[in-house]
N, C-alpha and C positions, 0 to 999 in steps of 0.2 A: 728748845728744851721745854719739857711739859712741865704744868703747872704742879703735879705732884714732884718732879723732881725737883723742882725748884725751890725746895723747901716748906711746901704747904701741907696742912694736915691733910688726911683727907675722909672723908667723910661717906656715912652712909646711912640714909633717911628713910626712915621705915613708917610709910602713909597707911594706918587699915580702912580698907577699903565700905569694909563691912560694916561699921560704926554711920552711920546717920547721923545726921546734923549739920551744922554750918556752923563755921567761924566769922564772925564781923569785923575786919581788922582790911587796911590798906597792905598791898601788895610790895610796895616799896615805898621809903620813906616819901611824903608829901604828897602821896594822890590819895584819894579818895575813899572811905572805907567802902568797902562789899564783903555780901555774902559768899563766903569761900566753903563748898564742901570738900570731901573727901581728893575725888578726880581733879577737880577746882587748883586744891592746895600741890597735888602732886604735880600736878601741870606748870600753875606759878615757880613752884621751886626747880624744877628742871628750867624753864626758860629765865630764871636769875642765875642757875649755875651756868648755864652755855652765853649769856649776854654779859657774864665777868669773866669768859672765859676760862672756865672752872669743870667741864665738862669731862676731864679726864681725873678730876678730885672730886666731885660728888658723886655721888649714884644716889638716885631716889629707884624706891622700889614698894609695891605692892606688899605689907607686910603686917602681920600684929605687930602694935602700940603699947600693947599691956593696959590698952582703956576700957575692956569691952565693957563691961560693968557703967562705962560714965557716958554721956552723949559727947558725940564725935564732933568733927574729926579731930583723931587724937596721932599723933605722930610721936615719934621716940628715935634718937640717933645714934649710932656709935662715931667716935675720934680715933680714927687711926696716924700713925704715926708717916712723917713725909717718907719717901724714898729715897735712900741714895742710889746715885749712879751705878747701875747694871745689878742691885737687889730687886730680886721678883715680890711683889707684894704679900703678905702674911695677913692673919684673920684673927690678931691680938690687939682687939682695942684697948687703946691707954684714957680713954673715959667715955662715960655714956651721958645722955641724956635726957629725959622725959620734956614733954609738951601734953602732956593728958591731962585734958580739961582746962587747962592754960590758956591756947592761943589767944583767946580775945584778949590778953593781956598785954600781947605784945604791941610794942609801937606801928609794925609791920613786920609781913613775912620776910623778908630780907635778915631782919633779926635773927634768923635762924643761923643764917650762912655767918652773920657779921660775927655773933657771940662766940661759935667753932672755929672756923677759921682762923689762922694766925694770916695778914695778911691778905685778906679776900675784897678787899674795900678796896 
C-alpha cells in the first residue's frame, strides 16, 4: 500500500528557483549546518521524501514562494488531504504554508516534512 494511501497527508513543496540567496540550517536533525540555496534545498527535500519513503506523498517542484520581494530561498507548501482507496487525487488543499524569509529558523530541513506530515517520522 502507498504511503498516500496509508493515511498520510500529502504534500506539495513549491521551491523558487529564482530567489538568490542561501539558507544556513542542517539538513536533518544533528548534522551539521550548511549553506543551502535554492536547487540545494529542492534537492535535500526530495531525498528526505524518498529516504522516509514518502516519495509518492510529496512532490517538490520548481515554483513561486510568494518571496520575490525578500532574499531567498523561499519555499511555500500546500497540505492536501490522504487518499482513500481507489479515490483519484484532487487539487483542494486543506492548509498552506509559508517559509519566506524563515528557513534559517528552523531547527533543520526535515522540519518541513515533520510539521506537515501526519506521521512522516
Amino acid at each position: 500500500m502507498s504511503a498516500a494511501r496509508a493515511g498520510r497527508r500529502r504534500l506539495v513543496i513549491n521551491v523558487c528557483p529564482r530567489e538568490r540567496g542561501v539558507a544556513v540550517l542542517a539538513v536533518r536533525r544533528g548534522e551539521r549546518r550548511r549553506r543551502l540555496d535554492a536547487d540545494a534545498i529542492a534537492g535535500a527535500l526530495e531525498s528526505l521524501a524518498r529516504d522516509r519513503g514518502l516519495a509518492d506523498t510529496v512532490r517538490v517542484r520548481a515554483a513561486c514562494a510568494g518571496g520575490c520581494s525578500l532574499n531567498g530561498p523561499n519555499i511555500s507548501l500546500a497540505v492536501y488531504p490522504p487518499l482513500r482507496p481507489g479515490e483519484r487525487p484532487d487539487h483542494v488543499a486543506i492548509a498552506w504554508r509559508s517559509y519566506v524569509a524563515s528557513l534559517d529558523r528552523l531547527d533543520c530541513l526535515a522540519r518541513v516534512l515533520d510539521d506537515n506530515l501526519e506521521g512522516s517520522r
